[in-house]
Each structure stands twice: as C-alpha cells, then as structure tokens.
C-alpha positions in Angstrom: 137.2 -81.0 -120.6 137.8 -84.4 -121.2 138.6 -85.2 -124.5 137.1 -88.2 -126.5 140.0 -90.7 -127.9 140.0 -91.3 -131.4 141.1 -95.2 -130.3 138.2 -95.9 -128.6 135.8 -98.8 -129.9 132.9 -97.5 -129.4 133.5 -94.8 -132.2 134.4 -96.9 -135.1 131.2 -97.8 -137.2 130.0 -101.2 -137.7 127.9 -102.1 -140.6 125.9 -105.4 -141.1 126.1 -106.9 -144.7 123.5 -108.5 -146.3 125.7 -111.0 -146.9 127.7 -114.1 -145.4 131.4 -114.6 -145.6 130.3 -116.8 -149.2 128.6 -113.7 -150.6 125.5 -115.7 -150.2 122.3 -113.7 -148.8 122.1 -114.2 -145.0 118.7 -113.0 -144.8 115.5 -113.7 -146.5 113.2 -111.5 -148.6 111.8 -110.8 -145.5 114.6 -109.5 -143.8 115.0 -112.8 -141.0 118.1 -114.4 -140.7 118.3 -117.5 -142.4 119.9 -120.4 -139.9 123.1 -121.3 -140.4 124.1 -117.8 -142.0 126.3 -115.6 -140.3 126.0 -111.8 -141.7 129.6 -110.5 -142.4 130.0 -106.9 -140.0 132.1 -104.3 -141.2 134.4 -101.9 -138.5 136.3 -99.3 -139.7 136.9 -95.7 -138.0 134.4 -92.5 -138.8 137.3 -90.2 -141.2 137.6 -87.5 -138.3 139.1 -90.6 -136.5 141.5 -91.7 -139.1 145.3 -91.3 -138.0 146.6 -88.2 -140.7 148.4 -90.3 -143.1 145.4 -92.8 -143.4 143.1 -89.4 -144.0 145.7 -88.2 -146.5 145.7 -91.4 -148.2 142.0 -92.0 -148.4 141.8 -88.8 -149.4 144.5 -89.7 -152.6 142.5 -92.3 -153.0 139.1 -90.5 -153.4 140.5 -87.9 -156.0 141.9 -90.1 -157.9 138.1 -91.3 -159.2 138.3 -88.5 -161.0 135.5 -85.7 -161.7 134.4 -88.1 -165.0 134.0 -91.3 -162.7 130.2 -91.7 -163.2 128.4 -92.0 -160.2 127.8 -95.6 -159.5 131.3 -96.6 -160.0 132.2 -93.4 -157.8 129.8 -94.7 -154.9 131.8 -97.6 -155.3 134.8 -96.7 -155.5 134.5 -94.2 -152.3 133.3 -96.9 -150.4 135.9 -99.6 -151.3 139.0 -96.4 -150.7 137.8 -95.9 -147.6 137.5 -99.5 -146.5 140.5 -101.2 -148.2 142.7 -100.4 -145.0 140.3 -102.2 -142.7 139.2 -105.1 -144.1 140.4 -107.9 -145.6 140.5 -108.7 -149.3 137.7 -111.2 -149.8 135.7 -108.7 -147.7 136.5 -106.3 -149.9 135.3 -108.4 -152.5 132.0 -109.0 -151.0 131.4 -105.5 -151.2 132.6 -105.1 -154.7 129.6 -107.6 -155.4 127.0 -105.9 -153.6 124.4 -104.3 -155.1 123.9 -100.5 -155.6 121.2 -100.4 -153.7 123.0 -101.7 -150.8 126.3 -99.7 -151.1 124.3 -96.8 -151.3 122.8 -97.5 -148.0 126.2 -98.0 -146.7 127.4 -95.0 -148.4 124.6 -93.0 -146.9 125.4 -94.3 -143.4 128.7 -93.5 -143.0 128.0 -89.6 -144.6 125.2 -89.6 -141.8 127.9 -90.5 -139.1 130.5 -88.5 -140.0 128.3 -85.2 -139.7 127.5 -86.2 -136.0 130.1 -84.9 -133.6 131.9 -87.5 -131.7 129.7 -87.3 -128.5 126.6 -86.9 -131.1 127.4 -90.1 -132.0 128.3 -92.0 -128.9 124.9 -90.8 -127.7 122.8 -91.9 -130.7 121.5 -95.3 -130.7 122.9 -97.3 -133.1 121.0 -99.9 -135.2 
C-alpha cells in the first residue's frame, strides 16, 4: 500500500469566492463573470491533512466560540479559525464580509470534504 501524502496539492480544497480581491461581486445575478473581475480562490488543507499542531490549534481555536456563540457568528467564526493560517488578512476580511448565505455554502463544503476519505476525494470531481 502506498500511502497518500498529506503535502500533496491536489488534496487541499480550493474554493471560488463570489467576490474579487475589492470585495466587489465578480459575478452577476446570473451567475456569469463579469469582465474585468477576477474571483478571489481560497486553498487551504482538508483538517485530516493539517500538520498536529495546526489541528491542535484550530481546534483551540474552535472551542473557544464557546457553547453560547449563536450560530451565525459560530459559522463564522469556524470558518475564519480554520482559515486564518492560510490566507492572508484582507482575504480574511473578504470572508468576514460575506454573506451568510455564502459562508454557509462554504461551511457546508468543506464538512462534505472532510467526510470523504482521502482517495474519495481525489477521485470525486471537483467543481
């Protein structure tokens, strides 16, 4: 058996914002790209691929939202804990200022992910 590295590119998960790099839709209520709008993509590692102090961190990170955190600001919150070691600030930002509807859908994504095993997932076609 030859086992799967946790390094490899093809494993991480990339996300498409609805957004360019100005917070500015990059699509139309359509869903086309508008010209001259460049979507910002987010890449960051499913958790099983996380080195252990980056899981153990996260992890700090997710209890301290507390049980009381109500649920928006905790679908928040998850999402910017487990991101804030792979992107940059003002991308960070961006996703602070997305909509719930749309962090949601991100939110849901990566839960789907991380219940696929690692070769689930490099066979599944990704969107």
């Amino acid at each position: 058996m030859k086992i799967i590295g946790a390094n490899r590119d093809d494993i991480y998960i990339e996300v498409t914002l609805p957004v360019d790099e100005d917070g500015e839709y990059a699509f139309d209520e359509k869903g086309k790209a508008i010209k001259g709008k460049s979507p910002v993509v987010l890449k960051f590692p499913r958790y099983d691929c996380l080195k252990r102090e980056e899981l153990k961190a996260l992890e700090g990170r997710m209890d301290a939202l507390g049980d009381d955190t109500p649920l928006s600001e905790r679908i928040y919150g998850e999402l910017q804990a487990l991101l804030q070691d792979f992107v940059t600030p003002d991308v960070l930002e961006l996703v602070e200022n997305l909509r719930l509807a749309e962090v949601k859908q991100i939110a849901d994504h990566v839960r789907e992910v991380n219940k696929m095993t690692v070769g689930e997932f490099l066979a599944s076609p990704r969107s």
